[in-house]
Each structure stands twice: as structure tokens, then as C-alpha cells.
N, C-alpha and C positions, 0 to 999 in steps of 0.2 A: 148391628153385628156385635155377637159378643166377644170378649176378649180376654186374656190370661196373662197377668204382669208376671213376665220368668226373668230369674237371675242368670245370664248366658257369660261362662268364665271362658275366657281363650286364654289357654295356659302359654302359647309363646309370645305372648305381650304381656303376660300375670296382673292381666286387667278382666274387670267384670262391667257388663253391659245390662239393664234393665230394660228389657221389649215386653213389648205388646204385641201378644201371636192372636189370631183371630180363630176362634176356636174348630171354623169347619175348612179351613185351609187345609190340604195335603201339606204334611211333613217334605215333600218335595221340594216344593213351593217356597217353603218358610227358609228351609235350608240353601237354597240358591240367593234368595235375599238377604240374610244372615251372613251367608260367606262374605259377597259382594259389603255389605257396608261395614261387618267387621274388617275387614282387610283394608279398608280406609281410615277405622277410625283407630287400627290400632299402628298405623303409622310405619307400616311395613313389615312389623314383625311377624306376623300373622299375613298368609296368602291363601287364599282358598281355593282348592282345585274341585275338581268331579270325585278327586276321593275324602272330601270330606264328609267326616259322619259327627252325628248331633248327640250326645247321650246324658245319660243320667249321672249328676254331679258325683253324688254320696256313693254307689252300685257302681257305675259305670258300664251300667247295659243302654247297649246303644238300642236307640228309637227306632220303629221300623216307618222309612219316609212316604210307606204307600199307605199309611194310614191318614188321619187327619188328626190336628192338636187335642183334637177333646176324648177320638178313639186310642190316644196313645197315654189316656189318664195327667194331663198335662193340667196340672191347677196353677191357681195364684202362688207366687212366694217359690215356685218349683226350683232348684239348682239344676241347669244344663250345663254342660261342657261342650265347646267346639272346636272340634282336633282335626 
């Protein structure tokens, strides 16, 4: 399976996380797991609901989650944001 090292910032912990998203995963998918272990690893400050959206670091245009990581142009080295 291939896979895309992204730099994923959660700005209410002001910590950054380095994942491996698998490139034919739906953005759904990645964002329900993403919630769930960010919200643990950043120790409370970060909680992730059903309204959390995934986006683009540097723009801040949010990903659309019905795609998959590779249709959403997601490379190596990418900056996301998780709000």
C-alpha cells in the first residue's frame, strides 16, 4: 500500500504530528482516525467531534473527505491543519 508522510498541526495543542495517510483511503476514513488519536496524544487540548475538518496548512482550504488522499493531491512533506 502506498503511503504520504504529512505534517498534521492541531493548533489548540500548538503541536505538529507526522502520519502516514495511505494514499487510496477516503479523507473520511483518515479524518475519524486522525481525530481519535490526535485527541489523545495531544493530552486534552484538542477534542475532536463530527465537526472536525482537515485542511490545508499554508491556504487553509479545507479537503473534501469524500475524496481519497491521493484524489485530494496530498504528497509527501504536505502541511495539514486539524480544527
Amino acid at each position: 500500500m502506498d503511503k504520504v508522510l504529512v505534517e498534521v498541526y492541531v493548533p489548540a495543542s500548538e503541536k505538529e504530528f507526522d502520519v502516514y495517510l495511505p494514499l487510496e483511503s477516503k479523507l473520511y476514513e483518515v479524518l475519524v482516525l486522525l481525530a481519535g488519536t490526535l485527541t489523545e496524544l495531544s493530552q486534552g487540548f484538542f477534542a475532536g467531534t463530527a465537526d472536525t475538518i482537515l485542511c490545508d496548512r499554508k491556504t487553509g482550504a479545507i479537503l473534501n473527505i469524500n475524496q481519497t488522499v491521493e484524489e485530494n493531491g496530498l504528497l509527501n512533506g504536505a502541511k495539514l491543519m486539524l480544527i
